[in-house]
C-alpha positions as CSV (number, residue, x, y, z in Angstrom):
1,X,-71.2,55.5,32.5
2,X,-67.8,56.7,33.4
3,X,-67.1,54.2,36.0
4,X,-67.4,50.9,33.2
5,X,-63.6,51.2,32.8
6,X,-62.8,50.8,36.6
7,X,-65.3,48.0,36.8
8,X,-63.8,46.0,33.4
9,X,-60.0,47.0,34.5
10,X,-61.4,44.7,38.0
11,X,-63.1,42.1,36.0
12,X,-60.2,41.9,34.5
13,X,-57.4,41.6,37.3
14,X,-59.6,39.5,39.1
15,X,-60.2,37.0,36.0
16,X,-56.3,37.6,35.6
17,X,-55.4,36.3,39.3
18,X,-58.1,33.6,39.5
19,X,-56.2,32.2,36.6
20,X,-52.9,32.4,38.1
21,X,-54.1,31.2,41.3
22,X,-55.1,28.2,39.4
23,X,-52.2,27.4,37.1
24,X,-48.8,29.2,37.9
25,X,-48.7,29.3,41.6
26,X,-49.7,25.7,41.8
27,X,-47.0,25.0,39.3
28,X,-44.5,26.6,41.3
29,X,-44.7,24.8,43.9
30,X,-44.0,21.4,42.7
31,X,-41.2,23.0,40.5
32,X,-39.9,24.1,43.7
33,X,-39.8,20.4,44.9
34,X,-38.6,18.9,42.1
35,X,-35.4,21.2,42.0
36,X,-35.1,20.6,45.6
37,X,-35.5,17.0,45.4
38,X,-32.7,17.0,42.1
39,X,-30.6,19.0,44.2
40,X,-31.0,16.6,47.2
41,X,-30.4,13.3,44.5
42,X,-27.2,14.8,43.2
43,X,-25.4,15.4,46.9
44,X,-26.7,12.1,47.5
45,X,-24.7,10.8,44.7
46,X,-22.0,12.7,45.6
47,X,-21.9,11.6,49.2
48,X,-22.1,7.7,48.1
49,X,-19.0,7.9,45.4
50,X,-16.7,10.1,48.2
51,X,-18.0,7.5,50.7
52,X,-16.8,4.5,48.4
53,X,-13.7,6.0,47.6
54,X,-12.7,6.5,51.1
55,X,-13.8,3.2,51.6
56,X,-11.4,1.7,49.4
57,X,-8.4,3.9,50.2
58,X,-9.0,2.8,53.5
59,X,-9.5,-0.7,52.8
60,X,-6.4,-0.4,50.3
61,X,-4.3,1.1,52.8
62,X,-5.0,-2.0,55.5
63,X,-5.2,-4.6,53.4
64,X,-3.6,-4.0,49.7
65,X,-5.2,-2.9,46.4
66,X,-6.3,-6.1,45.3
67,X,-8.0,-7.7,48.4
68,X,-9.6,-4.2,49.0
69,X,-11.0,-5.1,45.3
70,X,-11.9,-8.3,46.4
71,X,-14.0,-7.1,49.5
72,X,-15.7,-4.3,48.1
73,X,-16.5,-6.7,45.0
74,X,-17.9,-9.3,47.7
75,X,-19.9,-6.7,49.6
76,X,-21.9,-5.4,46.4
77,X,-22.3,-8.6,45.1
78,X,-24.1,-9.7,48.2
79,X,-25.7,-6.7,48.1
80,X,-26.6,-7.4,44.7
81,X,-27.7,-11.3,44.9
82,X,-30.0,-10.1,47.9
83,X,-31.7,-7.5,45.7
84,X,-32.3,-9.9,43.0
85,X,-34.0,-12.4,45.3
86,X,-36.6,-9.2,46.4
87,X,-37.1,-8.1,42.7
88,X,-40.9,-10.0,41.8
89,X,-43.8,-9.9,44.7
90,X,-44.6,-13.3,45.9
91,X,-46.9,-15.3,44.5
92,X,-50.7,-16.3,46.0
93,X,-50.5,-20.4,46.8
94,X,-51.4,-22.2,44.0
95,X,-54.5,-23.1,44.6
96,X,-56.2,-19.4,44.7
97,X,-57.9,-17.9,42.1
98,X,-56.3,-14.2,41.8
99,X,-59.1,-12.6,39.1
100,X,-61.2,-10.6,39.9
């Protein structure tokens, strides 16, 4: 009789860290990646706008202002017209039925 308080203080704890186990540690670990990948997104950023400001000092001090405007401008819009033509997946030939 005297040792049902050890035994439900175990049940306990046990039930306790099962349900941990299950929830919070599992948990943790993707909110680990998540601040690691936000961390990672945001020197990314960072990196591209000092790399783009560079670019254009650079390109400003060879060229001029405006035809280091005109460059850049050129370069993303290529960049740009390319994406655009890549935005839908292709289409099956016409003659193919696609259902299912």
């Amino acid at each position: 009789m005297d040792d049902y308080p050890a035994k439900i203080a175990d049940l306990l704890e046990t039930v306790a860290t099962r349900i941990r186990s299950l929830t919070i540690d599992r948990v943790r670990g993707w909110v680990t990646w998540v601040a690691v990948g936000l961390v990672a997104a945001m020197l990314g950023i960072l990196i591209m706008v000092f790399l783009m400001i560079g670019l254009f000092r650079f390109l400003a001090n060879l060229v001029g202002t405006e035809p280091a405007y005109l460059i850049l401008g050129g370069i993303f819009l290529a960049a740009g017209m390319l994406l655009w033509t890549r935005r839908l997946p292709k289409r099956p030939p016409a003659g193919e039925d696609t259902r299912g």
